[in-house]
C-alpha positions as CSV (number, residue, x, y, z in Angstrom):
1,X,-85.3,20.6,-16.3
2,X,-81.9,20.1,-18.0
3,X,-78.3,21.6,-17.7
4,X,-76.3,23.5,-20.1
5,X,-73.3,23.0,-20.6
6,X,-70.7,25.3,-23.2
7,X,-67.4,23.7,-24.1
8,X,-66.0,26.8,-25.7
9,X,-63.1,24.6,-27.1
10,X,-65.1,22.6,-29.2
11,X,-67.7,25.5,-30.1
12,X,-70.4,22.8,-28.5
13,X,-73.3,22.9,-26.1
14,X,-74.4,20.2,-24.5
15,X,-77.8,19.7,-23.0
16,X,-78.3,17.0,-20.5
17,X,-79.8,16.2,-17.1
18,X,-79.7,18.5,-14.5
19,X,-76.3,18.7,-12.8
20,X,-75.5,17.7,-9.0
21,X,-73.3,21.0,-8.7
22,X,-72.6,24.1,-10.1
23,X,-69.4,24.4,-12.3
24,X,-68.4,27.5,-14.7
25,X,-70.4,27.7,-18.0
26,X,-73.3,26.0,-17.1
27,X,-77.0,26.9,-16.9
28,X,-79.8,25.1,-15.6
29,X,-83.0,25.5,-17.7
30,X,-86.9,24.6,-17.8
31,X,-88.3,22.5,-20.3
32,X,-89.8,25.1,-22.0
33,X,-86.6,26.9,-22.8
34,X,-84.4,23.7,-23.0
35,X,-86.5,22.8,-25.9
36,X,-86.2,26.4,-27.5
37,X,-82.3,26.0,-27.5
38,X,-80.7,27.3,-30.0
39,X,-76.5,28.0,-30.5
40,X,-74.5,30.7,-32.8
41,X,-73.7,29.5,-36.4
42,X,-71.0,27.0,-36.7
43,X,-71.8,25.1,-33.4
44,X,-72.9,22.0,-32.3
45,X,-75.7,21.3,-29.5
46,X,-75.3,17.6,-28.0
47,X,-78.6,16.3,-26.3
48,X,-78.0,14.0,-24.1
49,X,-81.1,11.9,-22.8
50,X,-83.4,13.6,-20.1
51,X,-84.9,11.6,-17.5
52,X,-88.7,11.4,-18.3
53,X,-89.5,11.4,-14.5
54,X,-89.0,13.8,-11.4
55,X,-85.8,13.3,-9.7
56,X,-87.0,11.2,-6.4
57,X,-85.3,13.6,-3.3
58,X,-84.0,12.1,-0.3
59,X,-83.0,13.1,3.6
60,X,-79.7,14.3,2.2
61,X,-81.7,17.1,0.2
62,X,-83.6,17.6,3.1
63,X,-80.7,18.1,5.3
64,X,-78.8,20.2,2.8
65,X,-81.8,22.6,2.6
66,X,-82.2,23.1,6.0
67,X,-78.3,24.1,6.4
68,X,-78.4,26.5,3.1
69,X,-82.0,28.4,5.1
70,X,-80.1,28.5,8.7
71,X,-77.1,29.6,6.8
72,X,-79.2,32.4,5.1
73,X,-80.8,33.2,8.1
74,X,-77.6,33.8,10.3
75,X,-77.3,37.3,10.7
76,X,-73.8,37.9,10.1
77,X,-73.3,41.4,11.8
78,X,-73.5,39.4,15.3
79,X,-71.0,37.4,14.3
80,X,-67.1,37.6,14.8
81,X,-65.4,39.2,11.7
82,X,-63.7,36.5,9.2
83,X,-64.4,33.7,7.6
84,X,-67.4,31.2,8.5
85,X,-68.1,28.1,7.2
86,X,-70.8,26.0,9.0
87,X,-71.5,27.7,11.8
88,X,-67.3,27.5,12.6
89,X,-64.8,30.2,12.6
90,X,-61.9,29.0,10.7
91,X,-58.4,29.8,11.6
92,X,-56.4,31.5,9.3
93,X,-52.5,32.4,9.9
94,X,-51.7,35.6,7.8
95,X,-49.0,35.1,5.4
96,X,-45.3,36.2,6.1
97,X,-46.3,39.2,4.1
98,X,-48.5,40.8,6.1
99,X,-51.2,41.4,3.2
100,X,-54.1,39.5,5.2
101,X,-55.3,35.8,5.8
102,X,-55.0,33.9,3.7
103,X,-55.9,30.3,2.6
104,X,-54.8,28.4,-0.4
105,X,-54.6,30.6,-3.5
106,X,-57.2,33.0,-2.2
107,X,-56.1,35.9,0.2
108,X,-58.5,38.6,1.7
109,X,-56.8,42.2,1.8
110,X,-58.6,43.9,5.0
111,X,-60.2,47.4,4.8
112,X,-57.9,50.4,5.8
């Protein structure tokens, strides 16, 4: 397994190990296509090292699959209407404007 990476910028694609989280432009693939790689004319594909053996998991992995299945299996109808995170409603002041929450840069416009 191996992560993608595109650096538009520098008309490159890098190819390394698989990545601890997900970031824009990047695309985990299998061996088989990871070897198959090819770019458009005028780029440049890096290949970084890949590890030869399996990644060894640990009780954090365990722990964060278990959270990402109960999350999935929450049936969000029964649940309160706004935003959840962790089992946790979060509490959001509406802005001055009266458009909707809102938290950081993000706002959510309700239904009318």
């Amino acid at each position: 397994m191996a992560t993608l990476t595109y650096v538009y910028a520098d008309s490159t694609a890098v190819l390394g190990p698989m990545a601890t989280y997900a970031e824009p432009h990047t695309y985990d693939l299998c061996a088989l296509h990871a070897g198959r790689l090819t770019v458009p004319r005028g780029w440049e594909v890096v290949r970084l090292p890949l590890p030869t053996a399996p990644p060894e998991h640990n009780s954090d992995d365990l722990l964060a699959l278990a959270d990402a299945v109960r999350e999935a299996a929450v049936d969000r109808s029964a649940l309160p209407p706004g935003p959840i995170h962790r089992g946790f409603k979060l509490p959001i002041e509406p802005p001055p404007d009266g458009a909707g929450p809102r938290r950081d840069h993000l706002r959510v416009l309700r239904d009318h």
